[in-house]
N, C-alpha and C positions, 0 to 999 in steps of 0.2 A: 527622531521621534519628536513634534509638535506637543506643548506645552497639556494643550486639551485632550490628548490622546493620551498620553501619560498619565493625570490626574483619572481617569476612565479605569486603565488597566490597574491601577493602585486599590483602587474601589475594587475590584475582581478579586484580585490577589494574584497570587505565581499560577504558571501555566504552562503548557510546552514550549512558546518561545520567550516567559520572561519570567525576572531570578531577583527578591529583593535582597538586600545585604545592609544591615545598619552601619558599618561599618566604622562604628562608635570605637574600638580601640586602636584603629588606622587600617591598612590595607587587608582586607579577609584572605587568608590563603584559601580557604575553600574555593574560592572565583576559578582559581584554574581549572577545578573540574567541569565547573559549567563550560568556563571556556572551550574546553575539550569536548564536552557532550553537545553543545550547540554547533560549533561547526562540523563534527561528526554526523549531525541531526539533520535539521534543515534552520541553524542562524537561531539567533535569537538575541535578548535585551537584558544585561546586566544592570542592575539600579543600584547605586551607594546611595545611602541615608534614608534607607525605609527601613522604622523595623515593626517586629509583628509583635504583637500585645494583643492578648485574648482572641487572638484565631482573626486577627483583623491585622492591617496593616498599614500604620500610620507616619510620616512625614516628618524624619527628625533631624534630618539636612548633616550634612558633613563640616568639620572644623575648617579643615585647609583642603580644597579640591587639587591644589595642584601638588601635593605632596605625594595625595591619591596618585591622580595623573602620573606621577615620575616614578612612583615606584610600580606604577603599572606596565609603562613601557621597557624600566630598567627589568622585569621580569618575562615580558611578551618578547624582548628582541636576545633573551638569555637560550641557547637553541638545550642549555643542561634543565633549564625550568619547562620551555614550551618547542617542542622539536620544530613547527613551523609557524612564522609570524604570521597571525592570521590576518589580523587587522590592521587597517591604514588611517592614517591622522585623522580623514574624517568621521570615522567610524565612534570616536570618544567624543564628547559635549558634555558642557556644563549647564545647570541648567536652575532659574532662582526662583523658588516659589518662596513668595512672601519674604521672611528672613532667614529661608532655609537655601542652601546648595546641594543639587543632587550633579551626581554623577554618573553618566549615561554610557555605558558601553557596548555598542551594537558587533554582533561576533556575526560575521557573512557565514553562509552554509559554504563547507570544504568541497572542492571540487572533487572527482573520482582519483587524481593524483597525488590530490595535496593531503588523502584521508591516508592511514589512522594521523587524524594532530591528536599527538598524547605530552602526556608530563612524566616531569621527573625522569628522564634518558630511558624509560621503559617502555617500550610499548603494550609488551605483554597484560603488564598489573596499571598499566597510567593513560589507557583510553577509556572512554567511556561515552554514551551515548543517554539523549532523553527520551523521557517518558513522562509524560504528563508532567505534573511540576517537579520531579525529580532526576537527580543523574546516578546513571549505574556503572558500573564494572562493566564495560564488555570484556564474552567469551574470549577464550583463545579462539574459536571458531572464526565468530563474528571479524575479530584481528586480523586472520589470517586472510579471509575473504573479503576485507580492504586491501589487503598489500598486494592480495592476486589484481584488483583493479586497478589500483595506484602502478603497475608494471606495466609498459608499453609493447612489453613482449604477448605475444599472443597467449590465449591459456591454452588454447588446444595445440601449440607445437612441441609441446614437450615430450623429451623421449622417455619411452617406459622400459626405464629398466626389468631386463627377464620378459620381456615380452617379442614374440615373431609371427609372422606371417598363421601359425596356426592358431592363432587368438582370433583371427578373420574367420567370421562366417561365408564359405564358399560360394554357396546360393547367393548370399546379399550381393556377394560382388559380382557374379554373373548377370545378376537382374538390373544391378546397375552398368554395368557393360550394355547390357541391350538397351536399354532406356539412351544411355550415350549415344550407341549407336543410331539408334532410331533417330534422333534428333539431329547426330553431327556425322552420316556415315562415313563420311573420307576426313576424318580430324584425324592428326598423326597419332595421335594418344593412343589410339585403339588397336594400333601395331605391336605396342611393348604389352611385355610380362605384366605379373599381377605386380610384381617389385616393382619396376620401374614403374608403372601406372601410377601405384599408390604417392611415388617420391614424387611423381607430376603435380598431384592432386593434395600434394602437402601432408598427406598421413605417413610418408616415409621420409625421415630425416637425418643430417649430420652436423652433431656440432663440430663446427672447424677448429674451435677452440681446443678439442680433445681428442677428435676424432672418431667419440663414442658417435654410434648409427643405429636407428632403430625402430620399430613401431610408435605412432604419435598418437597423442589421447583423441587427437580429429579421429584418425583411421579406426580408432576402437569402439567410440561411440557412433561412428558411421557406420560402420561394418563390419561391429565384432557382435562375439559370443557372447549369452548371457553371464556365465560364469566369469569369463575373461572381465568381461566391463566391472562386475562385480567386486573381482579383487582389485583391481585398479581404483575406483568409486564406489566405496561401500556403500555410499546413501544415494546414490544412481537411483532416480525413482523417476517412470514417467504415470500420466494416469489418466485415461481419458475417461469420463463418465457422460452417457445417455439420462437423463432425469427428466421423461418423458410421461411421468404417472401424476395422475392427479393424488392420488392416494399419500397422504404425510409419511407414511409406515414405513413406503417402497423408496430406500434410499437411491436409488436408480433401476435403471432398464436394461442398461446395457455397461460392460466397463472392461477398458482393455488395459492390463497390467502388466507385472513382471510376475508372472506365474508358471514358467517352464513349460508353457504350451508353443511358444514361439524365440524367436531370437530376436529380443528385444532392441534391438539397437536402432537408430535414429531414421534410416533409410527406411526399415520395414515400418515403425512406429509411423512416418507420414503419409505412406500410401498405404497402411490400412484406416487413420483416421481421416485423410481427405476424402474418402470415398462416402465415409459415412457421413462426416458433415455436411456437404452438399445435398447428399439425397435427400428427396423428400422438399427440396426448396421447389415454394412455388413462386416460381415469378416469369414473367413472361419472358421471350429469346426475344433477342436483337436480332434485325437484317444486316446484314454487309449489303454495298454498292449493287450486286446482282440480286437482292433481295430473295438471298438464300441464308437460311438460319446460322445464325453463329453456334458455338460448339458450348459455350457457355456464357453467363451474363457479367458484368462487372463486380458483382456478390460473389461469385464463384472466384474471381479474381483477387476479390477481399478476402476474400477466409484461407487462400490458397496461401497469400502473403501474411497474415497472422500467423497462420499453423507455423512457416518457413520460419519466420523472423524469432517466434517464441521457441523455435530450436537450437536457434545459429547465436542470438543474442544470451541465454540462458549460460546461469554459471554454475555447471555439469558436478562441479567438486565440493557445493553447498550440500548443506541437510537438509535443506527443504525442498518439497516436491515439484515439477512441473506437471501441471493441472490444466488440460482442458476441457469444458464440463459444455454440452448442446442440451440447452434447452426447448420449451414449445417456443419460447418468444424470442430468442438471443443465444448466442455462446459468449464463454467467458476462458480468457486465453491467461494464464498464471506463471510465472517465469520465476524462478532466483535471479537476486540480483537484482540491483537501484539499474534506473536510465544512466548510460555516459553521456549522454546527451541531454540540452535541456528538454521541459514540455516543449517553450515556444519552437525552441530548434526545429524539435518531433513533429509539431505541426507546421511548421514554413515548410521542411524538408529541405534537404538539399544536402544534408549533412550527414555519414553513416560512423560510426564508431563500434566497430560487432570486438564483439568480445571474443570469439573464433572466425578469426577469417577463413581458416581452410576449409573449416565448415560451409561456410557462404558459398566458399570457391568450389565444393562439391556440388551443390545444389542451384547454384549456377551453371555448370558443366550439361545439366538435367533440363538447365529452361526455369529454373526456379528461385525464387527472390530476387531483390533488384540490388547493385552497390552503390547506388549513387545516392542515396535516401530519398528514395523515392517512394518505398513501399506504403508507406502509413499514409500520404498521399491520394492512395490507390484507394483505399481503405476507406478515408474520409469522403473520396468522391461515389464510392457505391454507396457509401450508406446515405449522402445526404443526396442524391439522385432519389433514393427511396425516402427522403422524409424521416430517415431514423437519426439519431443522434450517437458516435461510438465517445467511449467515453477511456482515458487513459488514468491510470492511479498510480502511485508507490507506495507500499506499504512498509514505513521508514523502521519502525521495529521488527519489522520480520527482513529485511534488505531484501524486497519481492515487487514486482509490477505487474501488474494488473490490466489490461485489456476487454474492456464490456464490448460487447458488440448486439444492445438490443434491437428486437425488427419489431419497433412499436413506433407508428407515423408519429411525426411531430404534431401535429394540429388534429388529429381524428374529431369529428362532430361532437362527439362527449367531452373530449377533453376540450372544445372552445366552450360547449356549454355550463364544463365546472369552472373554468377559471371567469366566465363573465358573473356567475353563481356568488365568487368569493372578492371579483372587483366593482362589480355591478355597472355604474352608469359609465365609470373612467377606461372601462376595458379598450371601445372605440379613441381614446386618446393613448394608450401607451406607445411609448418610442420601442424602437427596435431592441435596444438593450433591457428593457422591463417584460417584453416579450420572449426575450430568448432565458429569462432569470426565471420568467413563471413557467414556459417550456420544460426546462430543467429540472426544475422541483417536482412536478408534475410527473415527469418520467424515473425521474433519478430517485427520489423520495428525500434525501437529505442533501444539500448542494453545499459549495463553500467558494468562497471569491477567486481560488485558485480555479476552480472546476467551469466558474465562468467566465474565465481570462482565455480560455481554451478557444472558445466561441466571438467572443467579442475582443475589439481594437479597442475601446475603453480603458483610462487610467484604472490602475484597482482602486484609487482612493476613490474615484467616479463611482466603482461597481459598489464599494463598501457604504455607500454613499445613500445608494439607492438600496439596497438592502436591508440598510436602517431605517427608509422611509417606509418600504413596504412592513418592515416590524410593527412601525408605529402606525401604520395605517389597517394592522391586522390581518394584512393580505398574505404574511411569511410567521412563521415561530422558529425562535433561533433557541439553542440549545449549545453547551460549550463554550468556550472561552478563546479569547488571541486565535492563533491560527487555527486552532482545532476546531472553532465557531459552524457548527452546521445549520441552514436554514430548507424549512418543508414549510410544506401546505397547511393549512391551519386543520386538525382534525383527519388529515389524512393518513392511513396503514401502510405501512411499510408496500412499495410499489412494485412490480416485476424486477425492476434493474438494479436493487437493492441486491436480490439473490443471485446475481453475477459476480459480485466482487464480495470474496469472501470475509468474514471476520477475522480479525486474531488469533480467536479463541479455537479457529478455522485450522490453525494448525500446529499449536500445542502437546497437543496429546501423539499417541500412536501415531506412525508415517500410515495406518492402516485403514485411518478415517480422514475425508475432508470435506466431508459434506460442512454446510453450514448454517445458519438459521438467521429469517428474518422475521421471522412469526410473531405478531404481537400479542399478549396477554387477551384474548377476548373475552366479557362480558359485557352486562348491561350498562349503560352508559353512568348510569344512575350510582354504581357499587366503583367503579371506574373515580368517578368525581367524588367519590368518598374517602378512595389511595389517593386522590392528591391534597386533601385535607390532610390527610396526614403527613402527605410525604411536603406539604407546605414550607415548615420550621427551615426545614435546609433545602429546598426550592428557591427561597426568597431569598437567602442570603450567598454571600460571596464564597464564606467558608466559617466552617464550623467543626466545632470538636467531632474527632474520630466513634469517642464514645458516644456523642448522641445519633450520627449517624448509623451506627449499630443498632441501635436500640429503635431508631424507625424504620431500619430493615427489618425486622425480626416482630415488629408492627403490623408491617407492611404483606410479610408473608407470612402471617399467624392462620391463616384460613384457606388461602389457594399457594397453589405452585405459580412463582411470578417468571418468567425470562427475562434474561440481563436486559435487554434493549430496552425491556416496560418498565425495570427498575430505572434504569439510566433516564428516560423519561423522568417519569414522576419525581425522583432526585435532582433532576437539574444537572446530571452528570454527562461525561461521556461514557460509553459503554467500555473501554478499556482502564478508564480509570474505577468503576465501581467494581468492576472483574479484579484487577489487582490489589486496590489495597479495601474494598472491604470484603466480598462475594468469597473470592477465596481464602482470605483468613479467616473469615468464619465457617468456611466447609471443615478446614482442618481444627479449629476450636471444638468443633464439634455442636456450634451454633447453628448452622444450618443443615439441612438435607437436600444431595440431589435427586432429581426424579429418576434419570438414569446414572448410576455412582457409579456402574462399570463400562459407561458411554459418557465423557464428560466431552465430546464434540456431537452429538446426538444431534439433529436438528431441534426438536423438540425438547430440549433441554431447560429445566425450571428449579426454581429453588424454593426450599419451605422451611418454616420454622418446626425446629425440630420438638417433639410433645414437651420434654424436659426442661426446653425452654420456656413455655407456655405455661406451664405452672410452677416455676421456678417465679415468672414475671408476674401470676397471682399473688403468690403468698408473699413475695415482695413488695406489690405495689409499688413501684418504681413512679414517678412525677411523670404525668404525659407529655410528650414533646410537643405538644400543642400549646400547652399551660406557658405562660411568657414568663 
């Protein structure tokens, strides 16, 4: 971290990738747990000799760095203090501002092997993950579905004890026989029993170590029962949703779940949702060489290989749900489970890492998915043949990935006529890399330097670069802080491809809801510029006390029902951090009200000051947070 970069994020204050620490009576034990939540996270920046004074954070340098230093390392290479050494020599710097010395310790984000890095020889109670400027306790859950990635062993080969051959849905496997057949009619496979089949195909196994043999979690979610899957995977959830109505009311159109009308399992869940998503695409056939129609187009080739990959790559033993939701404009593909791969990996391709191979190797069998990583490849080339942009995400607090697949051209006639609207005479000079950043925001509605490293060969300090200049040239509005930093179009609503990739808050609640909300607060522009006169006091600053924050929500939503996103707005926050630590303690203080209290993932979802507090803040007369 460059001197000027530093003096920047000190000015901000803490955030999800940096952590001050005065460190005024020698080395802070608390460090390790950032340690741990940052590499658990995605990385991040520990600082010796900042401390905070009145909700700011000021420059108070350290006595001796290199005592820091020593008993830094003597505790990082200790495997009783930190189970893996994260970090390497260059990773710590000193650093001298004026006649101060800071201390810089940069924690890399933990690979899928090297996570949980926990403390204190526990892993249970001594991992932890971030969130916004703080570290938590992770679950047992969360725990346990790092050690399932960190294991090289597959997750679907394991054998289920108490389970056999009549945990198999019949029908699934006859229909997959024909499908085999159809495709491979004289492959030897098709000669053996259902037993030997399955051991082909890796759902039937033996440990050699024991001898124990037996049905495998591949063959269960391939081809079992609902009940069976059930008791094996209690939170087994798939969920496809149609959200095809204009109308806000209608949470969807169409939705195919786990509700005893079918046997849910992975085989029949693909070939009833491929049929659907395709339908209805309009886009024109390809000729082949005799200039006879092809059977489908490279889009159908796209969504074939999403649906596959967000089945084979999903981590089946999580609590949270896999989510595919078809839009008018796009589908949005939802998985358990971080990438084992990087983004860039993701986009070169070349490289696969599935989480169930015997799964791949089922669907494979069929003609389906690719192993070489090639499929996201596929994906990338329909959608920019069409002018769309697909967009990949993780959602690092829920351990989830995410796949946009919007069909909204890149350049349509309105959209070069808004963005020359908001550059005016310079639009005709941008370079390549400023057109694909305004593209972006344009479709995306909020972007961040990761989102356009995906698209461009550009350094990111290049991309952050330009990003900054478009801030200051009024052509982007940035919002958030360090890596969490999102940048939109100045005045622009929340865009179509926003409501592809779900919120947080998206799945929180009930496994029973996952709709989500991008809906911005509407009124007049006029009442609009009135909430941010208020919501000003802690807009402008870097941070500020919790109690005045409160007190300009409950300002804020004294007259209308406001949504997180229009709060997070007008607060200068991000929408996860106003959700956690103000939004929800004041629901349970009993400070605020929601609109829906027995739908708290509602789309429509808003918050208001409740009566009690409204005349509680009369007869009070409390100091306006305006007042300096």
């Amino acid at each position: 971290m460059d001197l000027e970069t530093l003096l920047d994020r000190i000015n901000l204050g803490e955030d999800q990738d940096i952590e001050f620490k005065s460190a005024e009576g020698g080395f802070p034990n608390e460090v390790w747990k950032t340690v741990s939540a940052f590499a658990n996270t995605d990385g991040g920046y520990i600082v010796l000799g900042v401390t905070e004074n009145r909700n700011r954070f000021e420059i108070s340098g350290v006595r001796n760095p290199n005592v820091l230093l020593k008993e830094f390392w003597n505790n990082h290479n200790n495997p009783q203090k930190l189970n893996f050494s994260i970090c390497g020599n260059s990773d710590l710097q000193t650093l001298k501002i004026e006649a101060h010395n800071l201390v810089v310790i940069k924690v890399p984000r933990a690979t899928r092997t090297q996570r949980p890095v926990f403390i204190n020889n526990n892993p249970m109670i001594g991992t932890y993950k971030r969130n916004h400027d703080g570290d938590y306790r992770c679950t047992d859950a969360e725990v346990r579905q790092m050690l399932r990635d960190a294991n090289d062993a597959p997750q679907d080969i394991q054998i289920l004890e108490g389970f056999d051959l009549n945990d198999i849905d019949a029908e699934t496997l006859k229909s997959f026989r024909q499908r085999f057949s159809s495709r491979e009619p004289d492959h030897p496979w098709l000669a053996l029993d259902d037993s030997d089949l399955l051991r082909q195909l890796g759902g039937w196994s033996r440990d050699r170590s024991t001898g124990k043999e037996g049905l495998t979690i591949a063959a269960l979610l391939m081809f079992g029962r609902e009940r069976s899957i059930l008791d094996a995977l209690p939170h087994y959830q798939l969920d496809y949703q149609e959200q095809l109505s204009d109308d806000p009311e209608t949470r969807w159109t169409y939705r195919l779940t786990l509700d005893g009308k079918w046997e849910p399992n992975l085989f029949n869940f693909y070939y009833r949702v491929y049929t659907r998503l395709v339908n209805d695409l309009e886009l024109p056939f390809q000729l082949d060489k005799d200039a006879v129609r092809r059977g489908e187009t490279h889009v159908h080739e796209a969504l074939r290989e999403a649906l596959v990959n967000t089945l084979i790559h999903a981590d089946h033993q999580s609590t949270r749900p896999l989510t595919i939701t078809k839009y008018k404009n796009g589908f949005s593909f939802s998985n358990p489970g971080r990438l084992r791969i990087s983004l860039q990996q993701l986009y070169e391709g070349g490289v696969s890492d599935p989480r169930n191979p015997n799964l791949q190797k089922m669907f494979q069998m069929l003609g389906l998915g690719e192993k070489a990583g090639s499929g996201f490849g596929k994906i990338i080339r329909a959608w920019i043949e069409q002018q769309w942009f697909p967009l990949v995400s993780e959602k690092l607090e829920l351990e989830m990935t995410f796949v946009a697949l919007p069909m909204v051209s890149m350049i349509p006639e309105n959209v070069e006529k808004e963005l020359r609207e908001i550059v005016g005479d310079d639009y005709c000079e941008l370079t390549e890399l400023e057109r694909i950043i305004l593209i972006l925001a344009h479709q995306s509605g909020e972007i961040s330097n990761a989102d356009i490293q995906c698209y461009s060969r550009e350094h990111p300090r290049d991309i952050g670069e330009c990003l900054k200049r478009f801030v200051n040239n009024g052509w982007l509005e940035r919002s958030g802080r360090g890596r969490g930093t999102q940048y939109a179009l100045p005045n622009k609503g929340q865009p179509d491809l926003l409501s592809l990739i779900p919120s947080s808050e998206h799945y929180e609640s009930s496994s029973e809801h996952y709709e989500s909300s991008s809906e911005h607060y509407e009124s007049s522009s006029e009442h609009y510029e009135h909430l941010r006169k208020i919501a000003a006091p802690i807009r402008d600053k870097g941070r500020t006390s919790k109690e005045l924050v409160e007190q300009v929500i409950l300002e804020l939503c004294s007259e209308h029902y406001l949504q997180l996103r229009t709060l997070a707005d007008l607060l200068g926050r991000a929408p996860n951090s106003v959700r956690n630590h103000y939004v929800n303690p004041m629901l349970k203080q009993g400070l605020l009200e929601a609109r829906y209290p027995d739908e708290p993932t509602h789309p429509q979802q808003a918050y208001k000051t409740l009566l009690s507090q409204k005349i509680s803040k009369i007869s009070d007369t409390p100091p306006s947070p305006q007042t300096p």
